[in-house]
C-alpha positions in Angstrom: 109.0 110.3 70.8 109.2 108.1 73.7 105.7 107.5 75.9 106.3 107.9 79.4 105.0 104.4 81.5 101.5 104.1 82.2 101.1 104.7 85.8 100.9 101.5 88.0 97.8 102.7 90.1 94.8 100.2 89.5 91.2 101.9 89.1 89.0 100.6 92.2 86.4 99.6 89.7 89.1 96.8 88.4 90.0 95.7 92.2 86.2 95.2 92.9 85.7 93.3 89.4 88.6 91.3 90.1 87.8 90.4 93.8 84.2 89.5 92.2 86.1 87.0 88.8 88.6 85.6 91.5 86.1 84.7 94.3 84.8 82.1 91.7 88.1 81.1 89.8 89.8 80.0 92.9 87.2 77.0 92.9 88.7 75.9 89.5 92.4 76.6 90.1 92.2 74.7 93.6 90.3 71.5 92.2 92.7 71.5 89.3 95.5 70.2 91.5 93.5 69.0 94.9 91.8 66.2 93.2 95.3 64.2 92.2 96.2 63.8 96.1 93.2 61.8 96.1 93.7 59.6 93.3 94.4 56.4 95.4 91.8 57.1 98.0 89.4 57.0 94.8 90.0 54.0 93.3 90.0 51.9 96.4 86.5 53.5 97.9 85.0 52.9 94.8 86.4 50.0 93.6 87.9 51.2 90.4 91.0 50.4 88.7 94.1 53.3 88.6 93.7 52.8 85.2 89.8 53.7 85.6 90.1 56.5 88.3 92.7 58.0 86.4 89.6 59.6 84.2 88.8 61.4 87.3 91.5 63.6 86.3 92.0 63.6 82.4 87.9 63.9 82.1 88.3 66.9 83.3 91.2 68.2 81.5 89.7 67.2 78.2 86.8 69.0 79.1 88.8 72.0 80.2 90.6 71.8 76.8 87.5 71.2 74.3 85.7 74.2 75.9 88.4 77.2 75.9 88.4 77.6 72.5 84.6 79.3 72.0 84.6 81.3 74.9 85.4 84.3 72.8 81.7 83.2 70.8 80.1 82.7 74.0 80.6 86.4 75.0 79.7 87.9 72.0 76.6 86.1 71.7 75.4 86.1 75.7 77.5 89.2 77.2 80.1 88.4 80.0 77.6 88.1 83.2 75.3 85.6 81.6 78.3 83.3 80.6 80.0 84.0 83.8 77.3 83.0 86.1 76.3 80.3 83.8 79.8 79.1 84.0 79.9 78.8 88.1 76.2 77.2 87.8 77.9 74.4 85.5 81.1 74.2 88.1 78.8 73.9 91.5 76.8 71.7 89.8 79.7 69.1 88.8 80.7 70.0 92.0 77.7 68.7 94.5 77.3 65.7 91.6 81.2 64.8 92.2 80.8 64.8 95.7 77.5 62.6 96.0 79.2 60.4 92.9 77.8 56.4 93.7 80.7 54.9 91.6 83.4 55.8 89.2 81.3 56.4 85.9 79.3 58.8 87.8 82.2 60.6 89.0 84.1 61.0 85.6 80.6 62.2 84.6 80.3 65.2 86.7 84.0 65.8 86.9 83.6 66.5 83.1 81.0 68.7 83.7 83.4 71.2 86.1 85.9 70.9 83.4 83.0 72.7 81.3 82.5 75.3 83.3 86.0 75.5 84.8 87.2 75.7 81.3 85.0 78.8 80.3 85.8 80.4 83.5 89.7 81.0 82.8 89.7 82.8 79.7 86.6 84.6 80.5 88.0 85.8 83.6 91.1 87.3 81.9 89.2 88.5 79.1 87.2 90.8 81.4 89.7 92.3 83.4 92.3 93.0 80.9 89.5 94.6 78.4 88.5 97.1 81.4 92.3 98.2 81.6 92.7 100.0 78.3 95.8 98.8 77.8 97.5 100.5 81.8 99.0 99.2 83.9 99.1 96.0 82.7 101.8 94.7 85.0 100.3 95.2 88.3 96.9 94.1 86.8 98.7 91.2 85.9 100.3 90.4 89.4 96.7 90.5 90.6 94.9 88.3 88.2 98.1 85.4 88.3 97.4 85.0 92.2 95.0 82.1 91.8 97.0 80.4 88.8 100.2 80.8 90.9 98.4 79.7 94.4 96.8 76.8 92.7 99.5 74.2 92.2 101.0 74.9 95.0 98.2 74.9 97.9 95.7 72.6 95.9 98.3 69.4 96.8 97.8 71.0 100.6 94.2 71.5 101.3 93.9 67.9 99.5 95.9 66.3 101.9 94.4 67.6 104.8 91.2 66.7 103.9 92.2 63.3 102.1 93.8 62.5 106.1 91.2 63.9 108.3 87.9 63.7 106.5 86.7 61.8 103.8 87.7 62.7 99.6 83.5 63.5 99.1 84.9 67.3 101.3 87.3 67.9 98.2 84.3 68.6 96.0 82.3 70.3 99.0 85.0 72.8 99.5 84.2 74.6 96.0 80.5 74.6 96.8 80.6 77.8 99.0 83.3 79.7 96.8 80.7 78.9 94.0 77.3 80.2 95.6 79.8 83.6 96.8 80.6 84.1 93.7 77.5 83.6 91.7 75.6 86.4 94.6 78.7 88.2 94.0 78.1 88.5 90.5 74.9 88.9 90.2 75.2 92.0 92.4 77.7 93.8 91.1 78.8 93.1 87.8 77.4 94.9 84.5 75.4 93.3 82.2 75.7 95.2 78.8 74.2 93.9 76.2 76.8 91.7 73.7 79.2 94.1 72.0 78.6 92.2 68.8 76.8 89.5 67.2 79.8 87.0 65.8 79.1 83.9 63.5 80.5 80.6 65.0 83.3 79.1 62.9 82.2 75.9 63.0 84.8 74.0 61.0 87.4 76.1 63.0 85.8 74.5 66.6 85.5 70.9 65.1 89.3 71.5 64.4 90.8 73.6 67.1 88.6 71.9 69.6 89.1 67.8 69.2 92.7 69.0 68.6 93.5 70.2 71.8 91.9 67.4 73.9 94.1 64.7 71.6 96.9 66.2 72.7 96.1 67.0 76.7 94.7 63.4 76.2 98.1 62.0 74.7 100.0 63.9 77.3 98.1 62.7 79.7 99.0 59.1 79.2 102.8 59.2 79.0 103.4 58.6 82.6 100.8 55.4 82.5 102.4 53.9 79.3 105.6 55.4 80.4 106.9 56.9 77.9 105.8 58.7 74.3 106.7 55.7 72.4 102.9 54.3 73.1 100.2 54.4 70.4 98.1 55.6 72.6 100.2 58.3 73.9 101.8 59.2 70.0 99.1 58.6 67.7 96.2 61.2 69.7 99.6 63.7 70.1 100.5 63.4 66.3 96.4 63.5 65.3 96.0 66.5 67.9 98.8 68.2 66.1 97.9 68.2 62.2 94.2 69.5 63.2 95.8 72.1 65.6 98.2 72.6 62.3 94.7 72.8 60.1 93.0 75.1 62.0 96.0 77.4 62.2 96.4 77.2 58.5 92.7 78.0 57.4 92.3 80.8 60.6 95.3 82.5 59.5 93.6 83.0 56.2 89.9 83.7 57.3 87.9 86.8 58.4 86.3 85.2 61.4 88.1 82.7 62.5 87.4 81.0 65.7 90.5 82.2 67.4 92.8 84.9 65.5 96.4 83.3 65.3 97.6 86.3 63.3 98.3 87.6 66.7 101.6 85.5 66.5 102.9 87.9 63.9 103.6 90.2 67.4 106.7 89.3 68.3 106.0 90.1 71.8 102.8 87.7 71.8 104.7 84.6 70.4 107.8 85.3 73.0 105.7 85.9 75.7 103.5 82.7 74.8 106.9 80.3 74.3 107.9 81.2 77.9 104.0 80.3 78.8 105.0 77.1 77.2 108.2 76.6 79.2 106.7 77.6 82.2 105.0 74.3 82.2 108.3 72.3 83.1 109.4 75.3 85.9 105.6 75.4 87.7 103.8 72.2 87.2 106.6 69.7 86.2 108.4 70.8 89.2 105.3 70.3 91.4 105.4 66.9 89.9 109.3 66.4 91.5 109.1 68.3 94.6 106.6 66.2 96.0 107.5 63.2 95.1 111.3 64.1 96.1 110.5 64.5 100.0 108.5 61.5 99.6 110.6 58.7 98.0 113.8 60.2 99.3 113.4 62.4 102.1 110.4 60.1 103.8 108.1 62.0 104.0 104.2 61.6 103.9 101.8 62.6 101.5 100.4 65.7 103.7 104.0 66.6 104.9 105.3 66.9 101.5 102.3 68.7 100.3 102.9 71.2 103.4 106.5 71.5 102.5 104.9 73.0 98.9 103.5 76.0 100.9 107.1 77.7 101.2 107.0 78.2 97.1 103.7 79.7 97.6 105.0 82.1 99.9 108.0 83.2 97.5 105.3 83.9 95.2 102.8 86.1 97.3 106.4 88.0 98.2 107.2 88.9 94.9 104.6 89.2 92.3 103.3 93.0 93.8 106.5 94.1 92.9 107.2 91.9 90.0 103.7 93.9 88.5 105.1 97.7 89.4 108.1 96.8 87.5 107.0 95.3 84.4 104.9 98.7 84.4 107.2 100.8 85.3 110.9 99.5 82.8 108.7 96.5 80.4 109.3 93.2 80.6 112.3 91.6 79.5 114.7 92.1 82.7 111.3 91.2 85.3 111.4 87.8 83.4 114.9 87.3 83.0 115.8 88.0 86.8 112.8 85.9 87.6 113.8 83.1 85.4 117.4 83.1 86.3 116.2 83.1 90.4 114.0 80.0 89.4 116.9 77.8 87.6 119.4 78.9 90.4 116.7 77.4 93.1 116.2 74.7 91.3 120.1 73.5 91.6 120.5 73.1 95.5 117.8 70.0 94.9 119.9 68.9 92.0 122.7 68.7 93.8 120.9 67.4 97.1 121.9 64.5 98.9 120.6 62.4 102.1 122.8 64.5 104.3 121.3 68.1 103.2 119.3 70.0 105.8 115.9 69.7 104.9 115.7 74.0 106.1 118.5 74.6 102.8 115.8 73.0 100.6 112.6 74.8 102.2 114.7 78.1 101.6 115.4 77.1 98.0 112.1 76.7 97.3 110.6 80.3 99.4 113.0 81.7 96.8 112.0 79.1 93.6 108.6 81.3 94.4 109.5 84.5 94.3 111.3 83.5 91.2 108.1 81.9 89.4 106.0 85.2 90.9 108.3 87.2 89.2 108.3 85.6 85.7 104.9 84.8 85.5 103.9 88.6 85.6 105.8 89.6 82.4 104.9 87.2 80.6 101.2 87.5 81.0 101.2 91.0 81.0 103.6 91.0 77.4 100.6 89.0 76.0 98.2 91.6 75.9 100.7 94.7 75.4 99.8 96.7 72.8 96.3 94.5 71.5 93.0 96.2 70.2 89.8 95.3 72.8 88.6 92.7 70.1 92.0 90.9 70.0 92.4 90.4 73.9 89.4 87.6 73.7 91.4 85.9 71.4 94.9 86.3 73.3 93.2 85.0 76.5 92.1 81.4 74.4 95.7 80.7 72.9 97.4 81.9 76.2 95.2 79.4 78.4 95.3 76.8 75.7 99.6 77.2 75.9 99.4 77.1 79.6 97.4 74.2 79.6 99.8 72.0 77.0 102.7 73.4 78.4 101.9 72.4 81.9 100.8 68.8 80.5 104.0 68.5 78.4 106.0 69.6 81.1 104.9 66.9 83.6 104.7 64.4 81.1 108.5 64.7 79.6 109.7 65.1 83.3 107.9 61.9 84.6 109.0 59.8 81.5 113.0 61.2 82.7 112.4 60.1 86.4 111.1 56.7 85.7 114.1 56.0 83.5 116.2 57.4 85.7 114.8 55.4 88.7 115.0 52.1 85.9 118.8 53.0 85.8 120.0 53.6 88.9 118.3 50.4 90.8 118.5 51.4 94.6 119.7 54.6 94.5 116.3 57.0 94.0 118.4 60.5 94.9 120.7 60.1 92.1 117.4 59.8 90.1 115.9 62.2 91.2 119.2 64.5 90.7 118.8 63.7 86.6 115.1 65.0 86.6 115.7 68.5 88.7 119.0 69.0 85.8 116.2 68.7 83.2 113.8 71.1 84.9 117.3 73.4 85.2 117.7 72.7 81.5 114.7 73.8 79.9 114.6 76.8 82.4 118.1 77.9 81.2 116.3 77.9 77.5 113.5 80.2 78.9 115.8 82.5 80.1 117.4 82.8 76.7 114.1 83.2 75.2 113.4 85.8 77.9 116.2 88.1 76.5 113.8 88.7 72.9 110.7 90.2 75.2 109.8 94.0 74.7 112.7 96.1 76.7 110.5 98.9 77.5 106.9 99.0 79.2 104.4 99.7 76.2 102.4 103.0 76.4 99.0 103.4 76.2 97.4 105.9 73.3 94.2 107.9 73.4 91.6 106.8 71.3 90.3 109.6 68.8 87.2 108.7 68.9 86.4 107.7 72.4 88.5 109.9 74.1 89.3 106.7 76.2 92.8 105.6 76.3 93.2 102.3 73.8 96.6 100.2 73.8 98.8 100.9 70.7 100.0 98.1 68.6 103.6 97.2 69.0 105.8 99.6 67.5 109.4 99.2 66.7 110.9 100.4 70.6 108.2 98.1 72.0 109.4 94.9 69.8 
C-alpha cells in the first residue's frame, strides 16, 4: 500500500524554533566566508606574513572540523538549550576577542575559539529541528533550515567587502556580536529545556580517531592552493594520515554499540546518495564561489566589492526557488527536485565557460540569478533525503556526517578547482579568459556526475508512520518504493 505524501504545512512551533536556531547560526555561516575578503587587509595591519594570516582562516576550520563530531554526546549529556547557548557564548566570545586581537597569534587564537562554538552550532541546529518534525514535511522544513548555508557563501564575500572598503576589518567580527546577544535572549526565552533524553558514554577512542582525522584532511585541503598543488608533503601526507584514521574509525564504529557517530547509516541507500551529492556540491557552491569572483576580477576588471556585489544575483536565484524546491520534494520525493536543479546548475555554469571579453556582463549576471535557483533547488533534496525515513536517535548522527561531508566537500572542491586554474593560468601565459574557461568545464564536469548520481535518489516522497506507542507520528525506515 502506497502512503499518501506528508502534507507540506509546517507546525508554528517549528517556524518559531527555527527563527530562534537561525537568528544565531547566521553569525557562523556569514563569518565563514566574510573573513577571506579580508585576508590581505590582515596581514598588512598586523604585520603578518600571507603565510601567517592565512591561519586566520584554517584555525577556524580546523576548529569547526575537530568539534562536530561530539555534538551528538554533548546533547545527551547537557540537553539542547544548555549546549546551544553555551555554543553562541563561545562564538560572541571569539567574536569581541577577534575584533580587539593586538596581533596575529592573538587573532588565530580567538578565531579558533568561534570555530568551537561555530562548529557545535551547525549540527546542533539541524539536529533540533529535524527531530521536532517526526519525520513531515521534510522538504519544506528543509528549504527553511538551508537559507543560512545557501545565503552564506554568497553574501558573506558582500557584507565583507563593504566593510573591508568603508570601515576598518575589526567591524567584520563586531557584526556577529548583536546576532549573538539576539540569539542567546532569544533562547533563553523560548526554547525548552528538557532534561537529556539519555545519558550516553563518550567513545573516546572513536573522538581521538574521527576527530584529528577530519582536521588533517580540512588541514591538507586547505594548503593545496599555497603549495599549489596536492603533490606537497604538507598538503598529501595530513590528507593520506586524515584518511586511514577516518578509515579506522569507520571500521571499528561500524562494529560497535556506541559508537561516536553511527556510519551504519550508509547502509540507506538514500543516506549515502544523498551524502555523495553533499560531497559534489562542494565544487558547484563553494568552488564556484572561488571562480566567480575571481573571474570579474582578473578578467572582467572588476574590484573586490564589485565582484562580491555581482555574487548577490546567485543569492537571489536561490531565495526564488528553494520554497518551492521544499513543497516539491514533499509533495513527488526527491530524485527529479535534484535532477532539474542539478541540470539548471551545469547549464548556468556554461555561458561563463564559453565567455569571452566581448560578452555582456547582464548575460553572465542572468546566468548566475538562474545558477541560484538551480543550487536552491538541489540543495533541498538532498538534505531533506538525509533524514528520510531515520529513527529520532539516528538524526544526531546523520546531522555530524552530513556537516562533516559538507565541510570536506566544500574544501576539496575549492581546492581541486584552484590547483586547475593556476595551471591553467601557468599554460596559457597572457591569456587569463581561456584559463579561466578550463576551470568553469571542470566545475561543469563534476556537476554533470552529480546529476548522474542524482538519478539513484528515492523517487517518491517518504511517508511518515504512527508510532504505536506514542501515538506520535515517527519516520519509517526506508522501504523498498522509498529506495
Amino acid at each position: 500500500m502506497t502512503s499518501s505524501p506528508p502534507a507540506t504545512r509546517l507546525d508554528p512551533a517549528f517556524i518559531r524554533q527555527a527563527a530562534v536556531l537561525i537568528t544565531g547560526v547566521l553569525a557562523v555561516v556569514f563569518d565563514t566566508t566574510i573573513v577571506n575578503v579580508a585576508l590581505d587587509t590582515l596581514g598588512r595591519d598586523l604585520h603578518a606574513s600571507i603565510a601567517t594570516v592565512q591561519w586566520v582562516t584554517t584555525g577556524y576550520l580546523l576548529a569547526l572540523a575537530i568539534v562536530i563530531p561530539v555534538t551528538g554526546w554533548l546533547l545527551d549529556q547537557f540537553g539542547a538549550k544548555t549546549v546551544w547557548i553555551s555554543a553562541l557564548a563561545l562564538f560572541l566570545a571569539g567574536s569581541v576577542g577577534a575584533s580587539l586581537a593586538w596581533d596575529a597569534g592573538s587573532l588565530i587564537t580567538f578565531r579558533v575559539v568561534q570555530g568551537v562554538g561555530g562548529g557545535i552550532m551547525l549540527p546542533v541546529m539541524t539536529t533540533l529541528l529535524m527531530q521536532s518534525l517526526g519525520g513531515r514535511s521534510l522538504g519544506s522544513a528543509t528549504a527553511v533550515i538551508a537559507m543560512p548555508v545557501l545565503l552564506g557563501p554568497i553574501l558573506g564575500p558582500v557584507l565583507g567587502g563593504l566593510i573591508v572598503t568603508h570601515l576598518t576589518w575589526r567591524w567584520i567580527f563586531w557584526v556577529n556580536v548583536p546576532l549573538c546577544v539576539v540569539g542567546m535572549v532569544l533562547a533563553w526565552r523560548m526554547m525548552a529545556a528538557p532534561p537529556p533524553e539519555r545519558r550516553s558514554r563518550l567513545d573516546g577512542w572513536g573522538l581521538a580517531l574521527l576527530s584529528p582525522g577530519i582536521a588533517a584532511v580540512v588541514f591538507g585541503l586547505a594548503r593545496v592552493g599555497a603549495e599549489g598543488g596536492f603533490g606537497h608533503p604538507s598538503v598529501f601526507l595530513p590528507i593520506l594520515a586524515g584518511a586511514l584514521l577516518i578509515l579506522v574509525f569507520t571500521v571499528r564504529a561500524w562494529k560497535s554499540r556506541n559508537p561516536l557517530v553511527d556510519v551504519r547509516l550508509f547502509r540507506l541507500r538514500s543516506f549515502t546518495t544523498s551524502n555523495a551529492l553533499l560531497f559534489l556540491s562542494g565544487f558547484a557552491l563553494y568552488g564556484a564561489m572561488l571562480l566567480v569572483p575571481l573571474y570579474f576580477q582578473q578578467v572582467r576588471g572588476q574590484s573586490a566589492l564589485a565582484a562580491g556585489l555581482l555574487l548577490a544575483p546567485q543569492g537571489v536565484g536561490a531565495l526564488l526557488s528553494r520554497g518551492v524546491a521544499g513543497k516539491l520534494t514533499d509533495r513527488i520525493g526527491a530524485r527529479w527536485i535534484a535532477f532539474t536543479g542539478l541540470v539548471v546548475v551545469l547549464l548556468s555554469t556554461v555561458p561563463f565557460a564559453l565567455a569571452t571579453a566581448d560578452t555582456p556582463e547582464w548575460q553572465l549576471i542572468v546566468a548566475l540569478v538562474v545558477r541560484g535557483a538551480g543550487l536552491g533547488a538541489v540543495t533541498i533534496p538532498m538534505m531533506a533525503t538525509a533524514y528520510a525515513g531515520l529513527e529520532r536517535d539516528a538524526v544526531p548522527h546523520a546531522s555530524i556526517i552530513t556537516r562533516t561531508v559538507q565541510q570536506i566537500g566544500g574544501s576539496f572542491g575549492t581546492a581541486v578547482l584552484a590547483v586547475v586554474l593556476e595551471r591553467a593560468i601557468a599554460s596559457h601565459a597572457g591569456d587569463r579568459a581561456s584559463a579561466f574557461d578550463i576551470a568553469f568545464w571542470c566545475a561543469t564536469a563534476f556537476t554533470a556526475l552529480a546529476v548522474l548520481i542524482a538519478l539513484a535518489l528515492p523517487h517518491q516522497a517518504a511517508a511518515p508512520s504512527p508510532d504505536a506507542s506514542t501515538g506520535a507520528e515517527t519516520p519509517r525506515m526506508p522501504t523498498a518504493q522509498h529506495r
